[in-house]
C-alpha positions in Angstrom: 112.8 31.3 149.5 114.1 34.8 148.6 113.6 38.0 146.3 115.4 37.3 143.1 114.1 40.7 141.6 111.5 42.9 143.0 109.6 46.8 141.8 109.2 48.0 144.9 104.7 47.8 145.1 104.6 46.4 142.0 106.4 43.1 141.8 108.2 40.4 143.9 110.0 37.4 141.8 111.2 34.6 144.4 113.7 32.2 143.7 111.7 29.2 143.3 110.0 30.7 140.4 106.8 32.3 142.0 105.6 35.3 141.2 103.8 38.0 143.6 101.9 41.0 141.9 100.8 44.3 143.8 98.8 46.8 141.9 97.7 50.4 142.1 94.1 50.9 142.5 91.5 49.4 139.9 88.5 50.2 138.2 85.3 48.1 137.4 84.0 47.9 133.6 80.6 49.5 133.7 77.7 49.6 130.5 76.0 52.5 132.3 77.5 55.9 131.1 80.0 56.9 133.0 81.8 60.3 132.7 81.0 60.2 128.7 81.6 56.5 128.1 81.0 53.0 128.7 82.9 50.0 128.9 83.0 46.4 128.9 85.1 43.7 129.8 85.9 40.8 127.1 87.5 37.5 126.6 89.8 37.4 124.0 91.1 34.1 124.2 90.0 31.8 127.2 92.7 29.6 126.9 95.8 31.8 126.8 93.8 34.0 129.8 93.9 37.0 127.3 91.4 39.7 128.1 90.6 43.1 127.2 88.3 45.8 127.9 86.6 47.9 125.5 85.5 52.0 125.8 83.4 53.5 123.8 81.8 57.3 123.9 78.3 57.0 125.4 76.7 59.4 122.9 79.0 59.6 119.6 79.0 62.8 117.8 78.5 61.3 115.0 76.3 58.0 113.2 79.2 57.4 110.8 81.6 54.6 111.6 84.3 55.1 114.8 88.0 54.7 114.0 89.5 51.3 116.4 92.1 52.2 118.8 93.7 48.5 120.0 95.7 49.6 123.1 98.7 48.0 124.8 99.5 48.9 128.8 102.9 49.4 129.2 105.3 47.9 132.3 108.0 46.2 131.4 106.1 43.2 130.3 106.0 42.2 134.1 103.5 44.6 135.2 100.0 46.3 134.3 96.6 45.6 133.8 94.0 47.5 131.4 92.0 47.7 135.0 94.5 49.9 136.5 92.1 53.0 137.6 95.0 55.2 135.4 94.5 53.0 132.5 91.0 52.9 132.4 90.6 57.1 133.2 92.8 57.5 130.2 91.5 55.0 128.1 87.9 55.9 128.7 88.5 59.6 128.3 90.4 59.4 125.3 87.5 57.3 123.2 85.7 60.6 123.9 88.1 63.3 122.6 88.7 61.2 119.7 85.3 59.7 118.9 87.3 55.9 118.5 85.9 52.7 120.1 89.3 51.5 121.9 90.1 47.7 122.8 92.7 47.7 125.7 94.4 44.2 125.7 95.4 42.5 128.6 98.0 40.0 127.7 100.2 37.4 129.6 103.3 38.9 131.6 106.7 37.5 132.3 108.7 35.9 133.4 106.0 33.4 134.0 105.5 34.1 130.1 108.5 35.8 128.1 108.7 37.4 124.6 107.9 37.1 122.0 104.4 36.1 124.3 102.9 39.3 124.6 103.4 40.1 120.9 101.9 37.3 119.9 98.8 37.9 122.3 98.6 41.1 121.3 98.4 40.1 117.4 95.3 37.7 118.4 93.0 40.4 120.0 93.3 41.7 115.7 92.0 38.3 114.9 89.9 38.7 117.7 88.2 41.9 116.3 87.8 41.2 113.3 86.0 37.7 114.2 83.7 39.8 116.7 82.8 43.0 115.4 79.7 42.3 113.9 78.2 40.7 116.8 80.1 42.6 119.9 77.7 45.4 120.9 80.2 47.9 121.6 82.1 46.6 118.5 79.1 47.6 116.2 80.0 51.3 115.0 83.8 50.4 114.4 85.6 51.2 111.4 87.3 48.3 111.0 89.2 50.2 107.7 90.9 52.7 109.9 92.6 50.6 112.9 95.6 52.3 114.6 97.6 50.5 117.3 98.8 52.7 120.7 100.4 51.9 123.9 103.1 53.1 126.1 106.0 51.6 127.4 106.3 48.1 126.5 102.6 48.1 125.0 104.5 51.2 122.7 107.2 48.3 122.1 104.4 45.7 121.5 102.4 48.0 119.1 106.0 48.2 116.7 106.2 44.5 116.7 102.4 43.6 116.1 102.7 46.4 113.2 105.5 44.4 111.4 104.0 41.2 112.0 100.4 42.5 111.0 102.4 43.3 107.4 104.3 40.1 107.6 101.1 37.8 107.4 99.1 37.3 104.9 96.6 36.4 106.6 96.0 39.0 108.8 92.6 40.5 108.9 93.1 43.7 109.5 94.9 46.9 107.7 96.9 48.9 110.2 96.2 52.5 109.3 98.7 54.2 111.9 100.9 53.5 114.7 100.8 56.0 118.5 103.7 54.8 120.4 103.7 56.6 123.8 107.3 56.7 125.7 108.0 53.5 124.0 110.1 51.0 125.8 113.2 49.7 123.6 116.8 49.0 124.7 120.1 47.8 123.7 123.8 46.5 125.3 125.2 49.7 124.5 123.4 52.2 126.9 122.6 55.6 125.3 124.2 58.7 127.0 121.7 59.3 129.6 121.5 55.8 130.5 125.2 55.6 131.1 125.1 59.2 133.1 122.5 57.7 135.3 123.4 54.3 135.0 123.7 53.6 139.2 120.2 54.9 139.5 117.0 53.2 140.1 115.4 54.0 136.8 118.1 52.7 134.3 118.4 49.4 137.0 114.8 49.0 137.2 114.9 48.9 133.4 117.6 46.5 133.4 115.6 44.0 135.5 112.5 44.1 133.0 114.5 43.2 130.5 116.2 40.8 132.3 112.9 39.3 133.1 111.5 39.7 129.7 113.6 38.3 127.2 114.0 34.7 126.3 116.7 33.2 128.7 119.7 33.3 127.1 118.9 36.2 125.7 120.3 39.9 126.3 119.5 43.5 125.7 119.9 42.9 121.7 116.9 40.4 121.5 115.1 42.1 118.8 112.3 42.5 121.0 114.4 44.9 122.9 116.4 46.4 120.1 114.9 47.3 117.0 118.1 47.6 115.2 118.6 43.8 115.5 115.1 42.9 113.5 116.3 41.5 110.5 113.4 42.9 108.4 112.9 42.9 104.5 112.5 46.7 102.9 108.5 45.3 101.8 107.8 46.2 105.8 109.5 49.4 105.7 107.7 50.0 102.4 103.9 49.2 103.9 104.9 50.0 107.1 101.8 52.6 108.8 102.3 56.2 109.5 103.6 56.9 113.1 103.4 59.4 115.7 106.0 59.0 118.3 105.7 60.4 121.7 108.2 61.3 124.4 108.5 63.0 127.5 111.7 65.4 128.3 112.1 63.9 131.9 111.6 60.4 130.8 115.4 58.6 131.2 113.4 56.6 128.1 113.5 59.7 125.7 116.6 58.6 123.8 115.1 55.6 122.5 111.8 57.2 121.2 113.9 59.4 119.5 116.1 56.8 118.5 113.0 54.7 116.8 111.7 57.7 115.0 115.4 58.5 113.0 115.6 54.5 112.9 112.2 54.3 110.5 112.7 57.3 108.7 116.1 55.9 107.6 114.2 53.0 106.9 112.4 55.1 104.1 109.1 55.3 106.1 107.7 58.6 105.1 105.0 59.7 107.5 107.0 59.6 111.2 106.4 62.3 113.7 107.9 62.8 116.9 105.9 65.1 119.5 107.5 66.0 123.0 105.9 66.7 126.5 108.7 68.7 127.4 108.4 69.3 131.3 107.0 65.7 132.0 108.2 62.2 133.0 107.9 58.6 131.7 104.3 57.4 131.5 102.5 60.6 132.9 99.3 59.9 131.7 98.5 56.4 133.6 99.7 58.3 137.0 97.8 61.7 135.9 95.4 61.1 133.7 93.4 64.1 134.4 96.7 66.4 134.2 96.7 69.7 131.0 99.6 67.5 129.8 97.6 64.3 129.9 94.7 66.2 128.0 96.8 67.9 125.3 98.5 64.3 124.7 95.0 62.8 123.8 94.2 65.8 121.6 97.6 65.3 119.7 96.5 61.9 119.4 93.3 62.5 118.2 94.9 65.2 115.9 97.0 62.0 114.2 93.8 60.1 113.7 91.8 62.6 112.1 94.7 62.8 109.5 93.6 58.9 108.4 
């Protein structure tokens, strides 16, 4: 039995379809108060294995209603966990600067599952909410009119998709109010002009293999999971789609394509798109550093966005 495709302490694929996972360093839920907040690990659907885990500030600011964050973890759609200790000091931290009860989802990975899985995971935990938050006790102060969706990476890639498919259905439950893509993770066969200046280093082929491991089999880099271009969308989701706040890093290989989606929806005729750069910092700074000034200022720019709505 060999490696197939391996992220060096992160993943090891063999070739008889077995899949070895090696995180970073985790972090219990906890309902005592804990560094401003509290948090509590839920089931979101038992039979799918979809969790989450929800933070909420220990002593809000205020008695009115809490805007709803519903967070996707980024990494490749191979990797991650809402447990991850950077996940959960981000997460937790952020609920306090913006005053938002957040639900971080924790959907199925591939290969074992490929897209379009994790979108439509990720598009239950909204069923999910609205089904629980009268009875959830960390639910009980959410705003369920003002619900923006956030992740980075791939859960920056998953918040696009459950956006469009949120406006798609008419039976979703819940009104997206704005979209917070961090470093989202999209692709394409052409390579942009930093991917095909660093095309023999580990970055662009680490991306490769995610990708490769992601999409359907069969599939290649213009799935329209990957690339965004390819989505054969009507203009009425261009027309509803939510406000959006893009945000890239000036070190992340990644930039191009954040930059990419944001001319891509205003030349959809989306109005309200932002792009907001962390100029001296690399892809997903804020799960390896989440205590960092630039991990800080991100949340307040976020926060900043959902004060707007």
């Amino acid at each position: 039995m060999s490696i197939i495709a391996e992220a060096p302490k992160f993943l090891q694929v063999y070739s008889n379809g077995s899949v070895k996972r090696f995180g970073p360093e985790t972090a219990l839920a906890s309902l005592e108060s804990t560094n401003g907040y509290k948090s509590k690990d839920v089931i979101i659907d038992s039979s799918k294995g979809i969790t989450g885990r929800i933070f909420l500030p220990s002593f809000p600011i205020s008695s009115k209603k809490l805007p709803l964050v519903v967070y996707f973890h980024g990494g490749g759609f191979c990797i991650g966990s809402t447990t991850w200790l950077g996940y959960h000091t981000f997460l937790g931290d952020f609920s306090v600067t913006s005053q938002s009860i957040i639900l971080s989802v924790d959907y199925r990975l591939a290969p074992e599952h490929r897209l379009p899985i994790a979108y439509e995971d990720c598009y239950t935990s909204l069923q999910w909410l609205s089904e629980k938050v009268a009875s959830e006790s960390l639910l009980q102060q959410a705003d369920t009119s003002r619900v923006f969706l956030s992740g980075d990476s791939a859960g920056g890639n998953i918040a696009h998709h459950v956006a469009v498919k949120a406006i798609q259905s008419h039976a979703c439950p819940l009104r997206i109010t704005g979209l917070m893509p961090i470093h989202p993770y999209f692709g394409s066969e052409k390579r942009t002009v930093k991917e095909m200046v660093d095309e023999s280093k580990e970055d662009v082929t680490m991306n490769d293999m995610f990708w490769r491991l992601s999409i359907p089999e069969g599939s290649n880099r213009d799935y329209y999971g990957c690339n965004f271009e390819k989505h054969d969308l009507g203009n009425t989701v261009w027309l509803k789609f939510p406000p959006t706040e893009v945000y890239v890093a000036g070190e992340d290989f990644l930039k191009e394509r954040g930059v990419m989606y944001v001319e891509f929806l205003k030349n959809k005729g989306v109005k309200k798109v932002t792009l907001v750069e962390a100029k001296e910092e690399s892809h997903v700074f804020h799960v390896y550093h989440p205590l960092s000034p630039a991990t800080r200022s991100l949340q307040t720019q976020m926060t900043t966005f959902i004060e707007k709505y």
